[in-house]
ROMARLO-710213 format. One record per atom (N, C-alpha, C): x, y, z. Coordinates in pm, whole numbers, plus 50000, padded with zeros to 5 digits. Atoms other than C-alpha are relative to their C-alpha. Last residue first. Example, Ala and Ser with C-alpha at 12.3 -4.5 7.8 and 13.67 -1.06 7.14 Angstrom:
<mipas>
499184988149994513674989450714499235010950073500894988150000512304955050780500905012050000
</mipas>
This chain:
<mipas>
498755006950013166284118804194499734987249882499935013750142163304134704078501274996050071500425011349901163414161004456499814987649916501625007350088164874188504222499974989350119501394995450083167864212204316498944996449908500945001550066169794198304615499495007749908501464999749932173144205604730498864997949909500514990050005176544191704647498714998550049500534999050166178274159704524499485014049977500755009250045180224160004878499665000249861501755001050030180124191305044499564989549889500314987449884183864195005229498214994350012500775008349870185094159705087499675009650083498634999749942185054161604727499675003750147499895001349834182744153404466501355003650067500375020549997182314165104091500184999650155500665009150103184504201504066499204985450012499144998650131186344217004378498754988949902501265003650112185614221804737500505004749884500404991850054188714218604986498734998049898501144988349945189174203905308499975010849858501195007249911190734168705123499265009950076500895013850111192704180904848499114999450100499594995650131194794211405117498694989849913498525012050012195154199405485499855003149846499054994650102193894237805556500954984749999498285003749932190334232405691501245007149944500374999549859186624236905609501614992850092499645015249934186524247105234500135001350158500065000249872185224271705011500734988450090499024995649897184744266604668499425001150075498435001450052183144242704393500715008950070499354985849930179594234604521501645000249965498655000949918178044216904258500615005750093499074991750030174234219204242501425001050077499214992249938172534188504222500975013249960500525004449860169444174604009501125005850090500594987149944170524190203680499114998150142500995001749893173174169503524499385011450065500464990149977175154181303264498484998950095499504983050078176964151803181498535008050017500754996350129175244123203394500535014249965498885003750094177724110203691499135006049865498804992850003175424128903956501034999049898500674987850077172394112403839501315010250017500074998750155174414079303929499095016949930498904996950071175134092904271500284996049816499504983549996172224102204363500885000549951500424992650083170464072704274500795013849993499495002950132172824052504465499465006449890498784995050025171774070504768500814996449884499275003849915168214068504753501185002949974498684995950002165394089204585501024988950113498625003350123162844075004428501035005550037499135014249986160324071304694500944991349871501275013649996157544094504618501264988949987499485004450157160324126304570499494984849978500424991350135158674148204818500064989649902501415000749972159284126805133499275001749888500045019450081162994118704997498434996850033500225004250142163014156304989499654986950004500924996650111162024155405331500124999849899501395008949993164354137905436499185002549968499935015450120166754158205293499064989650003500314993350101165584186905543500164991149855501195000450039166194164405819499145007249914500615014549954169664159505774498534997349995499865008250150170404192905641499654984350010500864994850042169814213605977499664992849847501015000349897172164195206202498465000249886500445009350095174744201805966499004994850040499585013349976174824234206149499394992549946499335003350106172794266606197500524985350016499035014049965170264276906403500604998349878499535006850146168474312206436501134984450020498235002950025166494311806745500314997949828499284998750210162914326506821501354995250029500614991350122161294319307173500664993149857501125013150055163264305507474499495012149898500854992050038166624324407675498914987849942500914985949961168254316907946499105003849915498484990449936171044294107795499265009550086498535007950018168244269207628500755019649994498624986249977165024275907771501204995149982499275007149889162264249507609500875015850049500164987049832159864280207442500734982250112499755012249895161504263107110499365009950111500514997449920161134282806734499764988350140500485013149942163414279706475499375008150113500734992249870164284305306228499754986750031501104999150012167134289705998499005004250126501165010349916170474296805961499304999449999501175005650108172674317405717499024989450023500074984250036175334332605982498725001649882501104996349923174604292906129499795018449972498764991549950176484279505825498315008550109499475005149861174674246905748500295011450054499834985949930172864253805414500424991950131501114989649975172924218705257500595012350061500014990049916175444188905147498705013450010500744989950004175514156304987499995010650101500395003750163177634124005003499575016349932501114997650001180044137805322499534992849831501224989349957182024119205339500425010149990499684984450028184384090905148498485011150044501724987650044183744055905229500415011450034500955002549914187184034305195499065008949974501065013949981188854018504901499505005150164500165008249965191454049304943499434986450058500705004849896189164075004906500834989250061499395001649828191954096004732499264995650050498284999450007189194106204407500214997550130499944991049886185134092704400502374999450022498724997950065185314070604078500675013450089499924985750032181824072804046501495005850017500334997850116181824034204040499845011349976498965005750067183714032604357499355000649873498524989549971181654058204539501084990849889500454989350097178504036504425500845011850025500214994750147179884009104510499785008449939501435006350106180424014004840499855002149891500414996950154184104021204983498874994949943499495008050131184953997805323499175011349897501055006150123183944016305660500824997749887500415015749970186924013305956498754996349879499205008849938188614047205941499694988149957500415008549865186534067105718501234992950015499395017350019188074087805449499394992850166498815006750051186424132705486500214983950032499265005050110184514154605603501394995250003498655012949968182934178805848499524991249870500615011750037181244213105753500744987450018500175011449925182534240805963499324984449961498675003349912183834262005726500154990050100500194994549861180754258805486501184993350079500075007349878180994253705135500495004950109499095003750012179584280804861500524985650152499815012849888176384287904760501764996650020498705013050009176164320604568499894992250119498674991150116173564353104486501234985350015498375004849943170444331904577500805004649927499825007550080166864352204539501464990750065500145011749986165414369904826500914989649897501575001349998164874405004668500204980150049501164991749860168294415304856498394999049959499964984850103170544389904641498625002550114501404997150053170774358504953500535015849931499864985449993174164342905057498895001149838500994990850101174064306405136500065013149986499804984749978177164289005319498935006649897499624988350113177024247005268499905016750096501034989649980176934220705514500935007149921498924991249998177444181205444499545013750028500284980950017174864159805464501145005750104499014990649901176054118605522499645015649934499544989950019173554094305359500695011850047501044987850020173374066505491500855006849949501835000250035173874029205406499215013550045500245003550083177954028105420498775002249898500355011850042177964042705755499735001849837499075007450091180154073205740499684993249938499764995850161177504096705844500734995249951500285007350118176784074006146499935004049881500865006350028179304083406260499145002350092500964998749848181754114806255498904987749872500935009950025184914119506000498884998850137500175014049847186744149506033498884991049974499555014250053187364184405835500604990050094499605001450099185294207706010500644990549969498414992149967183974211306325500664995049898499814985650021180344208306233501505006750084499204996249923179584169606177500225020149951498765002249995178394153805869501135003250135499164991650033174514150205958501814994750007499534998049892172934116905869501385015750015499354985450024170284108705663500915001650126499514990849867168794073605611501055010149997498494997150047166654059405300500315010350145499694984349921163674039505397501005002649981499174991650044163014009405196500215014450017501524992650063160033990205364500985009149892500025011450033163163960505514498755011449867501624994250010164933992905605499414988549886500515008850088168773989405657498535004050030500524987750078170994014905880499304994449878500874988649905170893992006159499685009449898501825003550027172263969805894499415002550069500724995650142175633986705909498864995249976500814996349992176403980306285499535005349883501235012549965178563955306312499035006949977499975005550118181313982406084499104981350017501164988450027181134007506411499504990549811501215010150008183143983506604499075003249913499585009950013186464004606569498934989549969500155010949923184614032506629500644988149935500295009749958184154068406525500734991850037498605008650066183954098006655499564985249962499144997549931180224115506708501164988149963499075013450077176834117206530501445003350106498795003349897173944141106566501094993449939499544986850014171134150206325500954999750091498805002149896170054114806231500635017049973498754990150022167284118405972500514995250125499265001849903165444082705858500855010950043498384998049969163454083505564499765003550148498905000050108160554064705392500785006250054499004990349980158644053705733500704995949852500554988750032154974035005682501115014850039500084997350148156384003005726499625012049972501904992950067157644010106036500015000649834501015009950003160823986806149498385002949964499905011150099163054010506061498974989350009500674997350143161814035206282499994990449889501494999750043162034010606566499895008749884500845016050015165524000106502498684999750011499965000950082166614037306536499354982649901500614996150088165534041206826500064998649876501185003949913167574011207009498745006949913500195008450066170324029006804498704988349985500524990750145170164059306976499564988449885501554991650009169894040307295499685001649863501115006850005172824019207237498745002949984499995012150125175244044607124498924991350024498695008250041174574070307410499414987749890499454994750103172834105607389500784986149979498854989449948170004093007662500575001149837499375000049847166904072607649500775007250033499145013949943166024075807256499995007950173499534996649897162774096907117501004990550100499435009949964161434089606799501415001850091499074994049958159434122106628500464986350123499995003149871157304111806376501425000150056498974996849920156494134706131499974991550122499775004649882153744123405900501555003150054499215014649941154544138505520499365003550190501235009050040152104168805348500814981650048501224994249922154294196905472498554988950021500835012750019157594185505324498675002150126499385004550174160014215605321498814989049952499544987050083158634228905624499904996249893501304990750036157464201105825499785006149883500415014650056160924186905816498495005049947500184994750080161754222505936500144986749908501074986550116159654221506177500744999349908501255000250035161034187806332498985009449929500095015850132164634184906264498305003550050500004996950129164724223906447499954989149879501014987950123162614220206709500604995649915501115005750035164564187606825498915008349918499175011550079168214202506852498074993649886500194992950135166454231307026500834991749862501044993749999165614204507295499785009849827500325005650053168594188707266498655003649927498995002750044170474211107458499314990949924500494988750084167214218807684501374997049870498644995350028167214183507765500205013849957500164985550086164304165407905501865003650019500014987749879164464128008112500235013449897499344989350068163214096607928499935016250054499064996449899162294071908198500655012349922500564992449918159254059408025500645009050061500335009449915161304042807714499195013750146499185011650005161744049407376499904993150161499495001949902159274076507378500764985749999499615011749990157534081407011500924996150147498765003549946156084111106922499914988550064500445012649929153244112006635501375000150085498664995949857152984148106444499704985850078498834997250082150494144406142501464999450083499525010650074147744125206220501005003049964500075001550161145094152106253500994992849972501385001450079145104150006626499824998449845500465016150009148514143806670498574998050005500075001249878149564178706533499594983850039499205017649992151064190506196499734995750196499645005449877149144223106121500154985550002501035012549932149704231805757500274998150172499455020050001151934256205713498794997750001501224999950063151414298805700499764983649936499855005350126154504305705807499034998149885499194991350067154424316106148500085001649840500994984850022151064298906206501055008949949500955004350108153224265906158499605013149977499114999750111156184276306381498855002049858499604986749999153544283206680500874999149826501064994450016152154249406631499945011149935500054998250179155764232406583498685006049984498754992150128156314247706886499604997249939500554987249983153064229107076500685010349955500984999449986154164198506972499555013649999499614998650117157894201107098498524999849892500704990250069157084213607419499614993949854501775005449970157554176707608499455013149960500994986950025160814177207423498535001050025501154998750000162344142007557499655013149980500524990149907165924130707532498585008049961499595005749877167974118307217499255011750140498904992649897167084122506893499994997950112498955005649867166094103606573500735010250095498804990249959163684121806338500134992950115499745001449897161124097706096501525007150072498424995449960159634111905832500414995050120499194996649850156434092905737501465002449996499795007549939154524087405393500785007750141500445008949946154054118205157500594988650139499615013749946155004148205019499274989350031500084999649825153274181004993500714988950065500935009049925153954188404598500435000150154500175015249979157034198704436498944986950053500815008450113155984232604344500424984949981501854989150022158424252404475499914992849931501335008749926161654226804592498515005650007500765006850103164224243704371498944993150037499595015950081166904243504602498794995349929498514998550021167044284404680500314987749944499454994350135163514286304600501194999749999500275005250095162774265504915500275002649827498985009550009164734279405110499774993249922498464995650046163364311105058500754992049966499934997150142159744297305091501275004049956499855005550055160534283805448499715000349797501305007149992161534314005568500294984449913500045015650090165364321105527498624991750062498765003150110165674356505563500084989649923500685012350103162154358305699501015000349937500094994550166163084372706011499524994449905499455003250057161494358106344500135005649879500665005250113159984378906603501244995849832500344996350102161984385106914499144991049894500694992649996162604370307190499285003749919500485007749957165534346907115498395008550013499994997049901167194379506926498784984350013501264999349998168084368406568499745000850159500454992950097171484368706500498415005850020500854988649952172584354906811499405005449878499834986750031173164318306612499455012450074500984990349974172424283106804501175013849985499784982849937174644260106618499325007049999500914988150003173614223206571500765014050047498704993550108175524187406507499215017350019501214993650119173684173106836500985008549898500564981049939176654154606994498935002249911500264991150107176524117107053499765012450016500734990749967178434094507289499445006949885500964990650104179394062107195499625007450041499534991349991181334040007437499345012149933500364998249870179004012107453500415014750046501364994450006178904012307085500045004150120500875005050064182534001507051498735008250057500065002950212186144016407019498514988150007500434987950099185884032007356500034998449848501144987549983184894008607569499875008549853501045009250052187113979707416498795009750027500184999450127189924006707494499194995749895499804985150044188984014007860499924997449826501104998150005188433977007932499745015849949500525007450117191823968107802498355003550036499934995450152192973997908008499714994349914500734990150019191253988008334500615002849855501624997250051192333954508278499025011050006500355006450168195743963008229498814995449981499674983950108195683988408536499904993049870500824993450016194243957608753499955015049889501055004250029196953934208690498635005849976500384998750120199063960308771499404990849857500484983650050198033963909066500185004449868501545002449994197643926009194499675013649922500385007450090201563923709080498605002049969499744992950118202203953109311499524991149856501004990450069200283938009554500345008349871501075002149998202333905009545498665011249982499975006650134205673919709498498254994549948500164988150081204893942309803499984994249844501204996250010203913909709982499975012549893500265005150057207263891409891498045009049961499615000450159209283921409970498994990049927500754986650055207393925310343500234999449851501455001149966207893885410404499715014549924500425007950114211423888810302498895003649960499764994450084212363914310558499314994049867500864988750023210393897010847500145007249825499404990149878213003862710800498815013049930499074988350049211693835610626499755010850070500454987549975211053803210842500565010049906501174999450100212183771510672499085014950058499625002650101215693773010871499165004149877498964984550028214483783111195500205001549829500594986849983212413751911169500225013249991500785000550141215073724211119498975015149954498815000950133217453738411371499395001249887500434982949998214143735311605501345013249914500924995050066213633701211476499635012450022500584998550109217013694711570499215006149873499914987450103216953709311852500214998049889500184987749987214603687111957500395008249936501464997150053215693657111849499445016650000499854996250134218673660112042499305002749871499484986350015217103667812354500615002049861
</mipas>
């Protein structure tokens, strides 16, 4: 008996009482919970500062100006635009354009048909060799949102450069891997001299593994719009190895001619986060970059009140037909073409040494306007600066 209670003395003893028990368990899930909130937030932040996270917008503004319906003006045909940067009489181009976008235009083809006859083009189709699309993978699902994203890098690539292959290189969705995924096959065609990127979106902490994506073993030079909410950095126009297009404001004298370029309110710009300063910003002596890469390099017509006719029968909002478009959108693959035109002399270091030459005559400066109010950095002013860059094109000699 003594024994016993003892070991039932003993027992009592090493038991903990109900109350405990519930404190130790609440300690226990609470521990398990916020265990889980710190790996959701370390997975949250590793998301969003690398590729995985990456969304991309199309840089584009669809303008009412022009009734969807309707027949297109010729405000800014492609001869207008062309006389506005000097591009009459450059010749037809050559070698392959390649246009990066996201999501499948199964019109797009049969627009640039319609666009062509508008104009009086060359037809660019895949019979004659000129139009080649590219599907990144079978599963690629349509977008109308992209859709008129895609007319407009493809006609007016056309446009400017009539006598270049257009191939049109179609990613999986809008995210970082995909786009990039495409972008690794253009590069890998010998028979591609430039690269437009008409999208782009924040960047990335990680975004400085990915500079030799923007490399080209054949020497393809890559274009990338600046963004269209004004002063703000957006990759891949930062990267190091493309070219970032900025957007300008055109205003036409009433026989067509150009009465003034000035820079465009929505043009984005300005000091990367995470890219390092490339030589050829540091030897031009680019102002406030703080040793990092300063955007936009170059800029174009962007402002969608000065847009271009595009033609899409996708339906984007209800309507299909005619659209005017604006946005940096539109300068990305319009540069490419120059670099179609200009038999493979133009890259980005060229630009900027022709830029340092007293009285240079390959860009025109843009010296007002601006796309913010932090003061130095959203304004346009003399030599570079970070609305429009060096300025817009007038000769394809780089």
């Amino acid at each position: 008996m003594v024994n016993k209670q003892k070991n039932s003395k003993s027992s009592n003893k090493k038991r903990p009482t109900k109350p405990i028990l519930k404190a130790n368990r609440w300690l226990l899930w609470a521990g398990l919970a916020l265990l889980l909130l710190v790996g959701y937030l370390m997975y949250r932040h590793w998301h969003d500062n690398s590729l995985d996270g990456f969304r991309a917008t199309p840089y584009n503004i669809v303008h009412p100006l022009v009734r969807p319906s309707a027949k297109p003006q010729a405000l800014l045909a492609p001869a207008t635009i062309k006389t506005v940067y000097n591009l009459n009489n450059k010749g037809a181009g050559s070698g392959t354009i390649a246009i990066i976008d996201a999501f499948d235009d199964a019109k797009i083809e049969s627009d640039l048909n319609v666009f062509s006859k508008q104009y009086g083009l060359t037809p660019c189709t895949t019979s004659n060799h000129c139009f080649e699309k590219h599907k990144m993978s079978s599963r690629v699902k349509s977008s109308s949102t992209w859709a008129i994203e895609v007319a407009l890098d493809v006609e007016w690539a056309h446009a400017i450069s009539p006598g270049a292959k257009i191939l049109l290189v179609e990613a999986l969705s809008d995210r970082g891997n995909d786009l990039i995924s495409a972008v690794n096959y253009a590069r890998s065609r010998s028979d591609v001299v430039a690269v437009s990127m008409s999208w782009g979106g924040n960047e990335f902490s990680s975004e400085t593994a990915y500079e030799t994506n923007f490399t080209s073993n054949f020497g393809a030079v890559f274009f990338a719009s600046s963004g269209d909410s004004g002063h703000g950095t957006s990759w891949p126009a930062v990267s190091a190895n493309v070219i970032g297009v900025g957007g300008t404001t055109v205003s036409l004298n009433s026989d067509g001619s150009l009465a003034s370029e000035t820079a465009w309110s929505g043009s984005g710009g300005g000091v990367s986060s995470y890219i390092i300063e490339p030589s050829r910003q540091t030897n031009f002596n680019v102002p406030s970059a703080s040793s990092h890469r300063a955007s936009p390099d170059v800029s174009y017509n962007g402002d969608p009140n000065s847009g271009f006719p595009v033609y899409s029968s996708v339906p984007y909002n209800h309507y299909s037909g005619w659209f005017q478009v604006g946005g940096t959108s539109a300068g990305a693959p319009q540069w490419a073409a120059i670099a179609a035109l200009s038999a493979k002399t133009l890259s980005a270091n060229k630009i900027y040494t022709d830029a340092a030459v007293s009285g240079q005559t390959t860009l025109r400066d843009i010296v007002s306007g601006s796309n913010g109010s932090c003061g130095f950095y959203c304004t346009a002013q003399t030599s570079f600066d970070y609305v429009s860059g060096l300025g817009s094109p007038l000769t394809t000699s780089f």
